[in-house]
N, C-alpha and C positions, 0 to 999 in steps of 0.2 A: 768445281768452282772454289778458290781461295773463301777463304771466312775471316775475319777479323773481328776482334771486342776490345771495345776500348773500355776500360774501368776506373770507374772512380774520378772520371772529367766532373764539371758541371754543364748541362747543356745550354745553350742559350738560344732561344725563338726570337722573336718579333713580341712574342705574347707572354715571354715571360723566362723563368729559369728555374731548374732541378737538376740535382743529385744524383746524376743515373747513369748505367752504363746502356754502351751501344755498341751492337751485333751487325755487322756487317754482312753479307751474302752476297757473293758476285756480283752484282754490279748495283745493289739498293741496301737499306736499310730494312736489317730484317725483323728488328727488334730493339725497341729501346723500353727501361725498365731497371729498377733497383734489385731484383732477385730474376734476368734471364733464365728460360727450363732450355734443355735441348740442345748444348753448346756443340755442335760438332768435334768430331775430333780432330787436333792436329790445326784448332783454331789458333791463330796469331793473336798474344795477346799484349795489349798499351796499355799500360799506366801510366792514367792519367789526371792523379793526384794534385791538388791544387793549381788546375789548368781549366781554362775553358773552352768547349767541343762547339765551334762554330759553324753556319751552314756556310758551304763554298760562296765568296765572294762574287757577284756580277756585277761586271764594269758596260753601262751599256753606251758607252759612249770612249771610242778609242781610234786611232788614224793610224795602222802598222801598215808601213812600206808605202806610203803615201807620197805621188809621184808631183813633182812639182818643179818652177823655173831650177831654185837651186837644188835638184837634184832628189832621189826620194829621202823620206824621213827614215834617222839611222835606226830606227830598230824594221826589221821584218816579221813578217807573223813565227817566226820560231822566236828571234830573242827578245819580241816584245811575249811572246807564250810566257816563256823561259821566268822573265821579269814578273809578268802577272801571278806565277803559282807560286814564284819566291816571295811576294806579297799577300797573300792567301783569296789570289782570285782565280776561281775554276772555270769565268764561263766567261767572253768578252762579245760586245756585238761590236763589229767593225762598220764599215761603208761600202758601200759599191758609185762609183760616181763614173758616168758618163762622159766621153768625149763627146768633142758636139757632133750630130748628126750622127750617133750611137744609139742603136736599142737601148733599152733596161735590159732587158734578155741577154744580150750578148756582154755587154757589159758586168752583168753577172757570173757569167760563163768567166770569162778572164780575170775576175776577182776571185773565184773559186780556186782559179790555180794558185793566185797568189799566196792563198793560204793552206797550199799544200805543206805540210810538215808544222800544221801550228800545235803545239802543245797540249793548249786548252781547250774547251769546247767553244764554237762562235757559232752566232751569225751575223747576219745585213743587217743595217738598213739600207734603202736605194734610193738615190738622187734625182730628180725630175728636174733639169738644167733648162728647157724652154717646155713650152708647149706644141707640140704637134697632131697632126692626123696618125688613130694610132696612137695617142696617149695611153688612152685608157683601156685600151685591151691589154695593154703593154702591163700596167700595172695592176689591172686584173689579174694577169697570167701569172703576177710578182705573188701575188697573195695569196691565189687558188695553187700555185702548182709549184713554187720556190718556197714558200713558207715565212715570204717577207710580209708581214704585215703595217710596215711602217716605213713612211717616206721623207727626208729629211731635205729639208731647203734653206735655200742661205738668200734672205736677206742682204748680204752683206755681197761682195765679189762682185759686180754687176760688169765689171771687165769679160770675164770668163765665165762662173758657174753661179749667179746668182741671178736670181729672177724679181719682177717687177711684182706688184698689189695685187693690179689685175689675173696678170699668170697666177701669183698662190692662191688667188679666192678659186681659179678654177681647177686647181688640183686640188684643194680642200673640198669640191662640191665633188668630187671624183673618188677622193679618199674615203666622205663619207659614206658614199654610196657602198661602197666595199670592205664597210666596218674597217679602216683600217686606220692608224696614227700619224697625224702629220708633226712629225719633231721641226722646230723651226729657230736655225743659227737666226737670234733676232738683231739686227744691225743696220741704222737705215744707210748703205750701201752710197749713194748720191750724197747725202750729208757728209760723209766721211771723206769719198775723194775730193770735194772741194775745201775743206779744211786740209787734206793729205795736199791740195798742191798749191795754197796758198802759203803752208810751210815751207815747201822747199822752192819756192818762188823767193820768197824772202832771204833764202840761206841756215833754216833748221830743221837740220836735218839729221843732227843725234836722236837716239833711242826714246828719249823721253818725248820726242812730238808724239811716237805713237800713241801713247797715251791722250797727248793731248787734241791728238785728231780724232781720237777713238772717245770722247765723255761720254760717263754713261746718261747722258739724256741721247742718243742716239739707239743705244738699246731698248730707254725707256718708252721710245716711241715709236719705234720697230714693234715694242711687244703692244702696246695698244691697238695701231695698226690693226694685227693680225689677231688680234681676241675681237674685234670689233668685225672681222670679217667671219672668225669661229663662229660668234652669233650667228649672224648669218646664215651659213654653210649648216650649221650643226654639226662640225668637224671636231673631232676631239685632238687634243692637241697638247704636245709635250715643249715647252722649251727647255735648248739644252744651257748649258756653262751659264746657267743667270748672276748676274755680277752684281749687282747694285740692289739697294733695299726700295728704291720707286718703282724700280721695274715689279720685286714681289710685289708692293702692295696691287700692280695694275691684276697681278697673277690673283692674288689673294678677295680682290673685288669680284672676279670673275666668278671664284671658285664658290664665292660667300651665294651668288647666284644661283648657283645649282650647273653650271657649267661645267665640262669634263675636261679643265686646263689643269697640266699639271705642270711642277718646277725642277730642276733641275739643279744643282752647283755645283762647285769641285775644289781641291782642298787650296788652290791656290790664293781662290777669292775669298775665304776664310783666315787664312795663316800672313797673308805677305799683299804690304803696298805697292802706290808708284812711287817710293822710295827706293824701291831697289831698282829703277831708270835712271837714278839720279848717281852719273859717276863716270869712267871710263866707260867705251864702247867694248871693251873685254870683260867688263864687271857686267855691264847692264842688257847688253842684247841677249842674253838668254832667258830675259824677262819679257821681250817681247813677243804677246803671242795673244788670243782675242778672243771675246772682249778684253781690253787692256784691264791692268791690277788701278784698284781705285784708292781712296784716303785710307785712315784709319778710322773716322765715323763711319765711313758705306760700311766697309770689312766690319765694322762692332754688329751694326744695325741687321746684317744679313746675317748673321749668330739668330739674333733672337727669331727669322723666319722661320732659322729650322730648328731650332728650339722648341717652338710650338708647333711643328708639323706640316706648316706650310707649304715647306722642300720635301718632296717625297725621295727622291733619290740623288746618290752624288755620285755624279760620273767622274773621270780625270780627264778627259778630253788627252789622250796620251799621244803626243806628236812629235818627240825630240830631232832638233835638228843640233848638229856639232856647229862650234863656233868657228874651227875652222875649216873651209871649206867650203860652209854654206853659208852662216850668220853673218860673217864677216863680208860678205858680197855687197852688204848694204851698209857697210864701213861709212859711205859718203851719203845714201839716201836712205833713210830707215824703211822705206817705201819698199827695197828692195829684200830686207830681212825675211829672209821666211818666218813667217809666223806658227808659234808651238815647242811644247816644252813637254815634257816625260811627266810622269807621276803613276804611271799604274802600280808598277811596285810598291808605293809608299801610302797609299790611299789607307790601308786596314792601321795601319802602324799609327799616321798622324791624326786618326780619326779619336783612336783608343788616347793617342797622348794630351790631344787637347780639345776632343769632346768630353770622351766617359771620363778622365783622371779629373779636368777640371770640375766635373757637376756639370756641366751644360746639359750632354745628353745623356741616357744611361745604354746600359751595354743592348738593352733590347730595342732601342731606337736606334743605335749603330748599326743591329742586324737589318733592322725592317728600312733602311738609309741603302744598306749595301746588298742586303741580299734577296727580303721577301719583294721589296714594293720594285725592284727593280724585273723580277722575275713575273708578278702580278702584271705592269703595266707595259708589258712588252710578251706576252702572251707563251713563256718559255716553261713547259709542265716538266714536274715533277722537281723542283728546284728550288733553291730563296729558305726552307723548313728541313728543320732537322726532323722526320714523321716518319713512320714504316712506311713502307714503300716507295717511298722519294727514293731519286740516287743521292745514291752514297757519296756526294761532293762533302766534304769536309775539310776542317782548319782546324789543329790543336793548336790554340794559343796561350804561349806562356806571359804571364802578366808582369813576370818577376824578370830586373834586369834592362840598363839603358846602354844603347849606343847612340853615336854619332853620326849622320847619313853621310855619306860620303860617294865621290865619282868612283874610288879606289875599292867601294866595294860592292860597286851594285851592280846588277844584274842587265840592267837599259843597254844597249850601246850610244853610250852619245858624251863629249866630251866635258858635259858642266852638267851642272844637276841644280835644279831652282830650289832645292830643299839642302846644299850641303851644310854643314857643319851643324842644323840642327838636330838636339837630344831628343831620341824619342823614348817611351817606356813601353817591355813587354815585346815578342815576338812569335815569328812563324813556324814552330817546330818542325812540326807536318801536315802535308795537305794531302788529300788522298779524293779521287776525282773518280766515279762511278767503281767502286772499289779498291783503284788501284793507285797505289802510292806513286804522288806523283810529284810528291818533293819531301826531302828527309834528310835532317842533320846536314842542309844545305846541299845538297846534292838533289839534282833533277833526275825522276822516274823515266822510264821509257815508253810511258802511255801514250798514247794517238791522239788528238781531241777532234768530239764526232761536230759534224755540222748541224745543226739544228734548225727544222723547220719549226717555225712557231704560228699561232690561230691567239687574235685578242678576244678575253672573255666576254667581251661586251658584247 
């Protein structure tokens, strides 16, 4: 087994930071420590002098090769992998979503293929699209024997994959029964397409109705909704992409309870408004994608959620679709735009540029944002902590040094990028994923990423 020491990084936890080096042993963490004994020989060794040795990034929330009207979304599980280690994320949980009158089971089976060749390590969540005879063994089987412990429902979509009150409360009394997390797209779904078609009844039908068919008081009452059914159930519950700062406080009232609700964001509803709707349909529709981007008071307001810890983790919901080809299909009804935009690559970068550099958050609430609490509430061992015996997922991050984001240089495949031309500070040197180097000096490793079954501690 290869060995590696990286020397003279500074580490960074969740819990804190020191000065030390770290010994790597095939596939874990053999040793970390300011004076290591016992260095094998013919160790590889990194200098890693005013850098900091971060735990591999988890993104548990991403949509690669996601199949829909206009087409799938343009990255696949290899060059959305590809894009995630060039960002320093070593582990992604993706979806499994059903066609209708599909197993879970089998539908898993065919999502498994899809991520043949991914990069990085994944897993599911899995989609419960109605209710049937047969639900719940189904998603029994998901959680005893696939290693999915978490089930994701939308709120939102009631055309195709979205479900009613009734159906969630009874997959929530099913979920809890089986220790398991129901993550919940919150969107009241009805609300939205009667706005969606009173728009283009009238004749508006550019990018920015999305938005305006999309306010977040539709979210805000989708999430009450479903905390009000949590009671209930005594289902523990994650929402994803939370936009709006009403919808935390509905989160944050829960939580004050003693309720097991947890939050979610992602960096677009922190960094960028519905300003950027507002212009051509080749400037703007790569902004559409949901929940829609809100003012610049919501965007302030949701700073300070996760400022105070509110927000446990921040996913990128990563879905890019090209403008042309796909986006541009809803040229004349935004209705038509596929919804979703890229970000996994960029998550650790604009977290570092305008969480930790402003003072909002510090670099050990970036970690426990991106690495520990995502790895904690999604049941994924040995992961989220730089600790002996964890694997060896790691990110040298250099602090020193800005670029510019750019379509011309990133790693996604998709033709616009919702973050171009912003400066960020500090980058990805190297990332090295259960010992072995899995992105360096820009150039991608030839490592495998394993699939992972996961059990919630709870």
């Amino acid at each position: 087994m290869a060995t590696v020491l990286i020397k003279n990084g500074t580490v960074v936890n969740h819990f804190g930071r020191q000065k030390v080096d770290v010994l790597i042993f095939g596939e874990k963490i053999a040793a970390i420590g300011s004076e290591i004994e016992n260095i094998p020989e013919h160790t590889q060794i990194i200098d890693a002098t005013g850098k900091y040795i971060l735990p591999g990034g988890i993104d548990p929330h991403v949509h690669f090769h996601l199949g829909t009207p206009a087409g799938y979304s343009s990255d696949d599980f290899i060059s959305g992998s590809k894009a995630a280690l060039a960002g320093g994320t070593t582990t992604i949980i993706d979806f499994v979503t059903p066609i209708k009158n599909e197993s879970l089971p089998v539908a898993y089976e065919k999502r498994l293929a899809d991520a043949k060749g991914c990069f990085c390590d994944y897993g599911f969540h899995i989609s419960p699209i109605d209710f049937h005879e047969g639900l719940y063994q189904e998603m029994s089987h998901c959680v005893e024997n696939l290693g999915i412990p978490s089930f994701k429902v939308y709120m939102a979509y009631k055309s195709s994959i979205g479900i009613s009150h009734e159906i969630l409360e009874k997959i929530m009394v099913m979920a809890a029964h089986l220790n398991a997390l129901v993550t919940i797209h919150a969107e009241e779904g009805d609300v939205i397409s009667t706005l969606q078609q009173q728009y283009i009844m009238n004749g508006y039908d550019e990018p920015i109705y999305h938005a305006l068919s999309r306010p977040s008081s539709v979210e805000t009452d989708a999430i009450k909704a479903a905390i009000a059914l949590a009671k209930i159930t005594k289902a523990e519950v994650y929402f994803v992409h939370v936009s709006s700062p009403d919808s935390m406080k509905c989160v944050v009232d829960a939580q004050l309870e003693g309720y097991p609700i947890y939050a979610e964001t992602c960096p677009q509803y922190l960094l960028l408004t519905m300003d950027k709707l507002k212009g051509s349909f080749e400037q703007t529709a790569p902004y559409v994608f949901s929940p829609a981007l809100r003012d610049a008071n919501q965007k302030d307001a949701l700073w300070e959620y996760l400022m105070n810890g509110s927000i446990q983790t921040i996913g990128t919901d990563h879905c890019p679709f090209n403008l042309k080809g796909q986006k541009e299909l809803g040229i004349n009804d935004f209705t038509k735009i596929p919804n979703g935009a890229g970000g996994v690559e960029h998550r650790l970068e604009l977290m570092y540029t305008f969480g930790v550099l402003t003072g909002k958050i510090t670099l050990e609430q970036m970690v426990s944002l991106l690495c520990f609490q995502p790895a904690q509430i999604f049941g994924i061992k040995n992961k989220g902590i730089l600790t002996t015996g964890y694997d060896a997922d790691l990110v040298i991050w250099n602090p020193v040094g800005e670029r510019i984001i750019s379509t011309k240089t990133q790693w996604q495949q998709c033709d616009s990028n919702i973050y171009e031309g912003i400066s960020v500070t500090g980058k990805v040197e190297t990332v090295i994923l259960r010992g072995e180097f899995a992105y360096k000096d820009k150039n991608h490793g030839s490592v495998s990423g394993n699939y992972l079954k996961r059990e919630l501690l709870g």
